[in-house]
The first five atom37 places (N, CA, C, CB, O) and aatype in JSON, in Angstrom:
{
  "aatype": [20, 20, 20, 20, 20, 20, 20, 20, 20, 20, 20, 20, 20, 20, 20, 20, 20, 20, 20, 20, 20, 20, 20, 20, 20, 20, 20, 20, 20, 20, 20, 20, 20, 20, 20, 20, 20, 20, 20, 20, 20, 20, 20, 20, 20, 20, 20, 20, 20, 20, 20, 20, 20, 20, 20, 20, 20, 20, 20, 20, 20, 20, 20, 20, 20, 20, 20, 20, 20, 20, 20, 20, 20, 20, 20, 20, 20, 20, 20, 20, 20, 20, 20, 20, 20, 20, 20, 20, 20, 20, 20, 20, 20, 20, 20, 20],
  "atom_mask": [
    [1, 1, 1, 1, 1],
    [1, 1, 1, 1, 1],
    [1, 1, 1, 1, 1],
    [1, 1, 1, 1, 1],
    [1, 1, 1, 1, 1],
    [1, 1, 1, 1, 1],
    [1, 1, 1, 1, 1],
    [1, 1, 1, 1, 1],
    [1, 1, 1, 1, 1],
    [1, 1, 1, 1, 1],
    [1, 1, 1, 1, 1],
    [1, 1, 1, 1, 1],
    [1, 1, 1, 1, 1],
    [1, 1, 1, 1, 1],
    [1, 1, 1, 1, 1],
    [1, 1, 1, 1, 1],
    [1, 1, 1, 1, 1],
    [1, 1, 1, 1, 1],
    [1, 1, 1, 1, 1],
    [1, 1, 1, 1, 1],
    [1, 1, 1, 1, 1],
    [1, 1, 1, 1, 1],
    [1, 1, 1, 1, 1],
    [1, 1, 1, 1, 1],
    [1, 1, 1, 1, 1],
    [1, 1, 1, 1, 1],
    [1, 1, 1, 1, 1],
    [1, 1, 1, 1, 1],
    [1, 1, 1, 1, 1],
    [1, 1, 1, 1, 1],
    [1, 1, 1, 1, 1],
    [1, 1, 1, 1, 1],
    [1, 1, 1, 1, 1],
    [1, 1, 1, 1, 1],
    [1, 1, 1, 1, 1],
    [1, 1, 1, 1, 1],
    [1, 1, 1, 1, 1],
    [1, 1, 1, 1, 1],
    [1, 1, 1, 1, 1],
    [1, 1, 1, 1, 1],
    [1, 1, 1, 1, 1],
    [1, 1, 1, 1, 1],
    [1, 1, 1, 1, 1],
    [1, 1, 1, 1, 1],
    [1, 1, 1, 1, 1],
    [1, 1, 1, 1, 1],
    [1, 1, 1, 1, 1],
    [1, 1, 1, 1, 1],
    [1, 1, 1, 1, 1],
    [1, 1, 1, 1, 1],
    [1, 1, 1, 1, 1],
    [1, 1, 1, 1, 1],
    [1, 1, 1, 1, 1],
    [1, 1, 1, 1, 1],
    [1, 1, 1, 1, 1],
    [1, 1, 1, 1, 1],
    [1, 1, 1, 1, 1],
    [1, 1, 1, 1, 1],
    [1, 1, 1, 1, 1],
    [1, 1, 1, 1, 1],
    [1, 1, 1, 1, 1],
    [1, 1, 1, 1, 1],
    [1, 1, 1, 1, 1],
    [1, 1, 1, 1, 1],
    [1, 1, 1, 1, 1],
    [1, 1, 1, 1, 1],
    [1, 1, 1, 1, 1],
    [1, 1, 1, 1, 1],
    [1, 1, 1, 1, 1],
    [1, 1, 1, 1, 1],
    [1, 1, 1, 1, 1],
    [1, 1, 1, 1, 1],
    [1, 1, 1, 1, 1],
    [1, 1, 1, 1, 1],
    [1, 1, 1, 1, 1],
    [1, 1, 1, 1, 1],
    [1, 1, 1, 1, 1],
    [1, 1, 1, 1, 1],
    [1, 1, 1, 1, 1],
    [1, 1, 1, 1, 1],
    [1, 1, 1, 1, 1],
    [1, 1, 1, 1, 1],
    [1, 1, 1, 1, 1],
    [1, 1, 1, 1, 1],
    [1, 1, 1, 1, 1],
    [1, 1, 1, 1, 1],
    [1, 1, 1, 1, 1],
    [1, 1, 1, 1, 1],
    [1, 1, 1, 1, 1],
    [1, 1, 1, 1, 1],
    [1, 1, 1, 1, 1],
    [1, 1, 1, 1, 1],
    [1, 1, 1, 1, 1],
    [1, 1, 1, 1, 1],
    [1, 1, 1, 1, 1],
    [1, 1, 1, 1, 1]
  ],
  "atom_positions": [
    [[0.83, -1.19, 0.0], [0.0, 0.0, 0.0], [0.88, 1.26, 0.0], [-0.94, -0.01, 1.21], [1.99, 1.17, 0.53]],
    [[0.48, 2.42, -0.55], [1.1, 3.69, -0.43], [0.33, 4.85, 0.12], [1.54, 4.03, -1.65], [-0.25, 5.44, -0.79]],
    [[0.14, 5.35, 1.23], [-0.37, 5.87, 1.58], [-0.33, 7.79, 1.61], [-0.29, 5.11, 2.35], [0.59, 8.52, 1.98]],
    [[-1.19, 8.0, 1.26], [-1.01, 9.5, 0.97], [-2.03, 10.24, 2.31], [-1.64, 9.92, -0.88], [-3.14, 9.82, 2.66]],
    [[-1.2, 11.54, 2.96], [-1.86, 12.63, 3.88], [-1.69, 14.08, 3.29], [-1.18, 12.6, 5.39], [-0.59, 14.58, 3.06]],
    [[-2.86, 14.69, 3.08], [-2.61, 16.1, 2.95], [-3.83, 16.81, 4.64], [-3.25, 16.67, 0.86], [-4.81, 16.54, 5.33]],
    [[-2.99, 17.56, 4.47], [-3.95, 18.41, 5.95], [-3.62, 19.96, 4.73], [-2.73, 18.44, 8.49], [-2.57, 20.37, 4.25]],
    [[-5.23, 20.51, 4.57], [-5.05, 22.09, 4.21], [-5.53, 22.66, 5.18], [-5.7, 22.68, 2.98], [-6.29, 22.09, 5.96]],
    [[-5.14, 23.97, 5.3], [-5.26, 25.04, 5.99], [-6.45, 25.77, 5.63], [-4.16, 25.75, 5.88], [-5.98, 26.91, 5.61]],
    [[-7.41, 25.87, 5.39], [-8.31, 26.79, 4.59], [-8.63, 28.15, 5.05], [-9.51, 26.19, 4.43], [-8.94, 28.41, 6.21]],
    [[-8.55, 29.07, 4.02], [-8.86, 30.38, 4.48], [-10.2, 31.11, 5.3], [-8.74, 30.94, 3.41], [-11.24, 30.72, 4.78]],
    [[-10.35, 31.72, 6.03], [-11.47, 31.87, 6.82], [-12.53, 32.39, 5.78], [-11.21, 32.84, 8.09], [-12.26, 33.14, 4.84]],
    [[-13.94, 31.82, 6.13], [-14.92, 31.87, 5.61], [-15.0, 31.52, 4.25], [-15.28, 32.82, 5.85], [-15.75, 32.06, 3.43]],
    [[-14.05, 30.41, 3.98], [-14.38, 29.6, 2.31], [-14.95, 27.86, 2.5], [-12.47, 29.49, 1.19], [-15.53, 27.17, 1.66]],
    [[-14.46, 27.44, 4.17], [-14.69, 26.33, 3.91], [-15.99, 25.62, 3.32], [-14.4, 25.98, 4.82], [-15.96, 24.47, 2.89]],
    [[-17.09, 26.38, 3.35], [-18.32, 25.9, 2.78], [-18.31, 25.52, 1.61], [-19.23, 26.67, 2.82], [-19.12, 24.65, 1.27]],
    [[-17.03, 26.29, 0.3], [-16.67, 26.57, -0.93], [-16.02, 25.29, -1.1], [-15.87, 27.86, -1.16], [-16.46, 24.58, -2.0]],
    [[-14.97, 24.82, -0.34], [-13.77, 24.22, -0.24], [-14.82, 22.17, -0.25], [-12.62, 25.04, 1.62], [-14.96, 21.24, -1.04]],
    [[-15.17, 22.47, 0.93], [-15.71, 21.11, 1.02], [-16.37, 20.33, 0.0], [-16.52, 21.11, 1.89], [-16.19, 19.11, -0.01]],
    [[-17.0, 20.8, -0.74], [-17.97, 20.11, -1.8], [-16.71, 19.63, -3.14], [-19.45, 21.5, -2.46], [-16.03, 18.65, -3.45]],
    [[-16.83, 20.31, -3.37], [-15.23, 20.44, -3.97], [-14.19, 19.6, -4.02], [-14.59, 21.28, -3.44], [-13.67, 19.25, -5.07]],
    [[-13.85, 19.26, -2.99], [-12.49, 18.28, -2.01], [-13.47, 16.41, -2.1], [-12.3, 19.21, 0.64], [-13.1, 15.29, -2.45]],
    [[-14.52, 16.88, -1.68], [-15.63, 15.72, -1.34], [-16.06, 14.93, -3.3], [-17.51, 16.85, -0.3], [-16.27, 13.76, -3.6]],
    [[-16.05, 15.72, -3.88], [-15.84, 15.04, -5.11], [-15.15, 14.63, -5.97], [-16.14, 15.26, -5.57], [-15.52, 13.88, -6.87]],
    [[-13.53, 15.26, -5.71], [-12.42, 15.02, -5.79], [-12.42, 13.1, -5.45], [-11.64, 16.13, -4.78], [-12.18, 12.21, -6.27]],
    [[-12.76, 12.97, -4.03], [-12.63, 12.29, -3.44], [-13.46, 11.05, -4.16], [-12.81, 12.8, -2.28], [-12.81, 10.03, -4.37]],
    [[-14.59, 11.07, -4.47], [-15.47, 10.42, -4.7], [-15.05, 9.86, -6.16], [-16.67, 11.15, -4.49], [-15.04, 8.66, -6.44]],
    [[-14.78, 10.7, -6.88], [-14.57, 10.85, -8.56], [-12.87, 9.45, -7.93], [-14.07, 13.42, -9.54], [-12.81, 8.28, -8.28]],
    [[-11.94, 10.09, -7.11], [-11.16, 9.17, -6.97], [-11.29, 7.25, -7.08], [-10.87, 9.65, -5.88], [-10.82, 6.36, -7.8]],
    [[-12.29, 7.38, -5.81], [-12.56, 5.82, -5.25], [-13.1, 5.37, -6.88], [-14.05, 5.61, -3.63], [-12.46, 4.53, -7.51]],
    [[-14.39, 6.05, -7.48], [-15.39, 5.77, -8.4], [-14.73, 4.85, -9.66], [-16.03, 7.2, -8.88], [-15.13, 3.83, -10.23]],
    [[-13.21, 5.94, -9.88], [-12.62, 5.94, -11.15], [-11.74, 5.35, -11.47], [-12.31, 6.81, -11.5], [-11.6, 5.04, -12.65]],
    [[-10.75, 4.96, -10.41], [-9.41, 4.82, -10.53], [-9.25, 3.25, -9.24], [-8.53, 6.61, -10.09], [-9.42, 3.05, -8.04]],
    [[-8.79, 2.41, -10.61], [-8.62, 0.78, -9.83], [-7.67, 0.9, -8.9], [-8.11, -0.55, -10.81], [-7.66, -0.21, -8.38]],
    [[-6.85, 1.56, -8.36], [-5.7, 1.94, -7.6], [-5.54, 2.32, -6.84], [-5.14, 2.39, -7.79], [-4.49, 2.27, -6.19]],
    [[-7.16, 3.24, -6.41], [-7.25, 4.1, -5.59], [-8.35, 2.97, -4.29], [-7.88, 5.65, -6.43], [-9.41, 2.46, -4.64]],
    [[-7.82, 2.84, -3.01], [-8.53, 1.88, -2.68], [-9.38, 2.67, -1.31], [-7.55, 0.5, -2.42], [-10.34, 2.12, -0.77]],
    [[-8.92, 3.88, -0.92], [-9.7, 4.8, 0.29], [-8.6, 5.93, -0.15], [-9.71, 4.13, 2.32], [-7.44, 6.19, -0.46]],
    [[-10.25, 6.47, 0.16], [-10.45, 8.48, 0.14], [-11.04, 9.56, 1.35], [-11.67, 8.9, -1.08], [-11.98, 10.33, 1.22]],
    [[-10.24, 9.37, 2.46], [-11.68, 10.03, 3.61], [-11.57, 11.36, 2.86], [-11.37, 10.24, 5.81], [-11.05, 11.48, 1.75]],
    [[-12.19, 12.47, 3.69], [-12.22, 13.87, 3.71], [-12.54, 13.83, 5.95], [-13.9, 14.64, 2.26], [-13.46, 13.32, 6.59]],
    [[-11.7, 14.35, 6.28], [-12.14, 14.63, 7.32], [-11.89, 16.14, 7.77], [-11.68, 13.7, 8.1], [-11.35, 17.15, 7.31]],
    [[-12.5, 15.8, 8.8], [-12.67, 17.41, 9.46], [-12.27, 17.34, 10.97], [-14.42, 18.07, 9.38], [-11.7, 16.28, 11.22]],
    [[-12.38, 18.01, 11.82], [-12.5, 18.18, 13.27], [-13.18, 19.72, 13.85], [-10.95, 17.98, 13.81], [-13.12, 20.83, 13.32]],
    [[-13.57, 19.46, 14.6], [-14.78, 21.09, 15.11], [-13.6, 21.57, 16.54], [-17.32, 20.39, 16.09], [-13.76, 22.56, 17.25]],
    [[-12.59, 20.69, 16.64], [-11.87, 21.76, 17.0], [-11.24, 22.62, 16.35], [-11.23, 21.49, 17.59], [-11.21, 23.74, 16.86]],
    [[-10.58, 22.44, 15.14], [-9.81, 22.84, 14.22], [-10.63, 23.01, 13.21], [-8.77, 22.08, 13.98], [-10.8, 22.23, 12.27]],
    [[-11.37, 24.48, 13.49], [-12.47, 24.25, 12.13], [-11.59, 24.6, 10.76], [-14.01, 25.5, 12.19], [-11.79, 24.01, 9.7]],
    [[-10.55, 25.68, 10.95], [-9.97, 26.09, 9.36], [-8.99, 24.81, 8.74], [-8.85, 27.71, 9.46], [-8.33, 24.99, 7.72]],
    [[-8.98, 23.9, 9.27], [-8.23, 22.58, 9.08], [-9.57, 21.1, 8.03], [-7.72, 22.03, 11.22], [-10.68, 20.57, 8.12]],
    [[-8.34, 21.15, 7.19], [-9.15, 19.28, 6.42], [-8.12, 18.96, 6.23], [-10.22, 18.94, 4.81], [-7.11, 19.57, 5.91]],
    [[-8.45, 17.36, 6.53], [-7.59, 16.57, 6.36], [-7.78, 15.54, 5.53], [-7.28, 16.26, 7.31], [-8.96, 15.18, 5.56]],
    [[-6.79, 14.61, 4.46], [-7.26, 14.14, 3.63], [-6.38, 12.78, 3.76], [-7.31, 14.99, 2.48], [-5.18, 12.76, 3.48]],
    [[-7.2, 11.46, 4.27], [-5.91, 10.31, 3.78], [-6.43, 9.16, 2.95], [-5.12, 9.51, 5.18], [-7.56, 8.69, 3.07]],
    [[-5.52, 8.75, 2.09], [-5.57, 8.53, 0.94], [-4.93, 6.94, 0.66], [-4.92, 9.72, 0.31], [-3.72, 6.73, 0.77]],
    [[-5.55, 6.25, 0.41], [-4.63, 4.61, -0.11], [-4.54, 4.21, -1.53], [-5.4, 3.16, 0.5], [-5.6, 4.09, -2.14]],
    [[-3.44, 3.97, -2.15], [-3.25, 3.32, -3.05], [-2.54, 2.34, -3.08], [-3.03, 3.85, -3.7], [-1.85, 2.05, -2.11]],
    [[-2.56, 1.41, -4.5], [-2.09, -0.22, -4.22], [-0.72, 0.25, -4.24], [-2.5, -1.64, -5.48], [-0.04, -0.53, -3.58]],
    [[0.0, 1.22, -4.74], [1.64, 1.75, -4.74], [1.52, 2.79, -5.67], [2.92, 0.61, -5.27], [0.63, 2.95, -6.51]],
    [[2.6, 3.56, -5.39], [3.07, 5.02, -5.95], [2.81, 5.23, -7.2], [4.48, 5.32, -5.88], [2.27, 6.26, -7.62]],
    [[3.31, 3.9, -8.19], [2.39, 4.37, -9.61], [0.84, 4.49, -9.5], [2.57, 3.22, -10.85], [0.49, 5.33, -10.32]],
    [[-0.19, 4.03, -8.85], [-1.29, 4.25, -8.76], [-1.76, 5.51, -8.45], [-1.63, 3.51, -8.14], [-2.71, 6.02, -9.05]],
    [[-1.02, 6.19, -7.32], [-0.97, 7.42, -6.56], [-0.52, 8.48, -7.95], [0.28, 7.3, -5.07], [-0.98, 9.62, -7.97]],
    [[0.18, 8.11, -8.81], [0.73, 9.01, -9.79], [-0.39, 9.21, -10.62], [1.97, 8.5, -10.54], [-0.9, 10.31, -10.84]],
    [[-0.79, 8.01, -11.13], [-2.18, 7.81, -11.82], [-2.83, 8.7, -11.78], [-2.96, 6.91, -11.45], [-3.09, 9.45, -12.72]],
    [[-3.5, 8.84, -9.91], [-4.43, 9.63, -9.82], [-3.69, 11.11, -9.88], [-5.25, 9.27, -8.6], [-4.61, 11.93, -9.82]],
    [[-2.51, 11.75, -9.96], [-2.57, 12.85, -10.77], [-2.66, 13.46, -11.81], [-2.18, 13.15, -10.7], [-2.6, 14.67, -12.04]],
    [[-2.9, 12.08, -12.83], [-2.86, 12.72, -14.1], [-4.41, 12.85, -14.63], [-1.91, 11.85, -15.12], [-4.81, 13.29, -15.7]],
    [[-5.18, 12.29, -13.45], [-6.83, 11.89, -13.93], [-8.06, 13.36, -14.16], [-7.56, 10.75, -12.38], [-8.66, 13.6, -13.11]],
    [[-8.19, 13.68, -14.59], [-9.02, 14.75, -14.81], [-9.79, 15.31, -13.92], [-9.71, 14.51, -15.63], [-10.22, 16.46, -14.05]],
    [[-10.06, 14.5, -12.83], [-10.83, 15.32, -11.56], [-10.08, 15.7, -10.71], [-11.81, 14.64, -10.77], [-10.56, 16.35, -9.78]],
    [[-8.79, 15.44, -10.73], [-7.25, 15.98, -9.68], [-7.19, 17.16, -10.74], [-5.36, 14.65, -9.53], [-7.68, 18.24, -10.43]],
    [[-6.62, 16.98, -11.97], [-6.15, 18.65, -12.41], [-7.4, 19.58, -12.36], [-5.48, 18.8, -14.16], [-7.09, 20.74, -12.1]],
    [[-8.84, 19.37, -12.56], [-9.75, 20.09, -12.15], [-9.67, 20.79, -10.7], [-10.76, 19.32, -12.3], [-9.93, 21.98, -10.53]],
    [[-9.36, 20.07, -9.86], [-9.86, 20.32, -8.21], [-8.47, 21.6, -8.02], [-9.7, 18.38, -6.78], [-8.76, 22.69, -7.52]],
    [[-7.45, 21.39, -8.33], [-6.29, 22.25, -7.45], [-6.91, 23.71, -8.01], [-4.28, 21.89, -7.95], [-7.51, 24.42, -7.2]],
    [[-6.74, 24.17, -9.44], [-7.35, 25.17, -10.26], [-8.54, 25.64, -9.35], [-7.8, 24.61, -11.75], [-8.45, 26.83, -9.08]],
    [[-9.85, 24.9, -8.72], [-10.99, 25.19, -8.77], [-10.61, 25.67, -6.89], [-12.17, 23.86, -9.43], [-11.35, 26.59, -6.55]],
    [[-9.86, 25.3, -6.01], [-9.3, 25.23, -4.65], [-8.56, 26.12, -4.4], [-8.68, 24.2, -4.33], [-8.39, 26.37, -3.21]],
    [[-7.92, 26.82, -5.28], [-6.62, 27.2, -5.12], [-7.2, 28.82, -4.56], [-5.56, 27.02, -6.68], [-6.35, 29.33, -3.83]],
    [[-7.64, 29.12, -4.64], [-7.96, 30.36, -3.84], [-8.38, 30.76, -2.63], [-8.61, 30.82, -4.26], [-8.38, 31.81, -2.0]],
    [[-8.94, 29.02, -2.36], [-9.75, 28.78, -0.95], [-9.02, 28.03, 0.1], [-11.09, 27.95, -1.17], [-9.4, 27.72, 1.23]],
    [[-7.45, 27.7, -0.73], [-6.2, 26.93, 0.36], [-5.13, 28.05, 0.93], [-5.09, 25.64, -0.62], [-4.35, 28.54, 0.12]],
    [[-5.09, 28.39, 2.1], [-3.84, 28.67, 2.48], [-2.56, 28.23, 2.86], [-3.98, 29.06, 3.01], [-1.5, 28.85, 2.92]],
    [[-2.85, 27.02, 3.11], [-1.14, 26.14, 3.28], [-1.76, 24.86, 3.0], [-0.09, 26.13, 5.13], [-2.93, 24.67, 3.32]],
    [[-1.04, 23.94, 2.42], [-1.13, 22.35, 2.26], [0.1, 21.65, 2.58], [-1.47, 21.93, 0.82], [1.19, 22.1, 2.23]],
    [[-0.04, 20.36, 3.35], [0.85, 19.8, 3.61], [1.01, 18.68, 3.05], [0.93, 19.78, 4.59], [1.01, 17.93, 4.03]],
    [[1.15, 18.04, 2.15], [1.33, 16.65, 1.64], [2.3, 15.78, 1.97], [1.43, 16.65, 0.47], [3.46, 16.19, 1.91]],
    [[2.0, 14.3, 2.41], [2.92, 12.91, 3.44], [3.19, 12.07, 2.47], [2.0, 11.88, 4.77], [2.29, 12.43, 1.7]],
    [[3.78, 11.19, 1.87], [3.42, 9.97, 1.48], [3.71, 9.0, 2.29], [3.84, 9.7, 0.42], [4.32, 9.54, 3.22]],
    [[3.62, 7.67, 2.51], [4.12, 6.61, 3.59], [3.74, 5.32, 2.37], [3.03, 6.59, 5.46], [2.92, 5.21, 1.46]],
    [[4.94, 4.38, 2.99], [4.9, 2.98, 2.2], [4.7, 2.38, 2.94], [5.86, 2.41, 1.5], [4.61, 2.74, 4.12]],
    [[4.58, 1.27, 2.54], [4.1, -0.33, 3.71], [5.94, -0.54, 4.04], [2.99, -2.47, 2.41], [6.81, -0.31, 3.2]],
    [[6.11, -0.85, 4.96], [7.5, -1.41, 5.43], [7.06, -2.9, 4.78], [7.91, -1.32, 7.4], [6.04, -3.57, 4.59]],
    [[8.14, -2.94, 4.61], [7.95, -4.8, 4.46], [8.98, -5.49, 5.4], [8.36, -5.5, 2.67], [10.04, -5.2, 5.96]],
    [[8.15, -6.54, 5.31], [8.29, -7.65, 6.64], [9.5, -8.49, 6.24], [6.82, -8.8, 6.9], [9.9, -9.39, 6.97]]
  ]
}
């Protein structure tokens, strides 16, 4: 597995903008792409200007995949005004 984390920062008073947005990203992911095996979108109400996003694929070419797929280059373009910082993780499976 290859696991992907982004946490954005979102700017005050867009997240309403931001969520729907991120949430179909997400969906269009799982829907589309054989590779892509989990998509949360989460949140926390302590940290309201905070989303967090973690992400599984079967390995890194899959994860690449999903950047070249048409609902990823849509989403950054359509976000990009409503992100103030992004942090992106990747993590691999250790092997045994």
């Amino acid at each position: 597995m290859f696991a992907v984390t982004v946490t954005f920062t979102i700017h005050d008073g867009k997240m309403e903008a931001f969520l729907p947005l991120i949430r179909k990203n997400a969906q269009a992911s799982v829907a589309n792409e054989p590779g892509c095996q989990q998509f949360d979108v989460c949140t926390d109400p302590d940290r309201p200007g905070q989303v967090f996003l973690y992400e599984l694929y079967d390995d890194e070419a899959a994860f690449e995949a999903h950047q070249q797929m048409p609902h990823f280059k849509a989403t950054g373009p359509a976000v990009a005004d409503l992100v103030a910082d992004k942090e992106l993780r990747t993590f691999s499976t250790v092997q045994r």
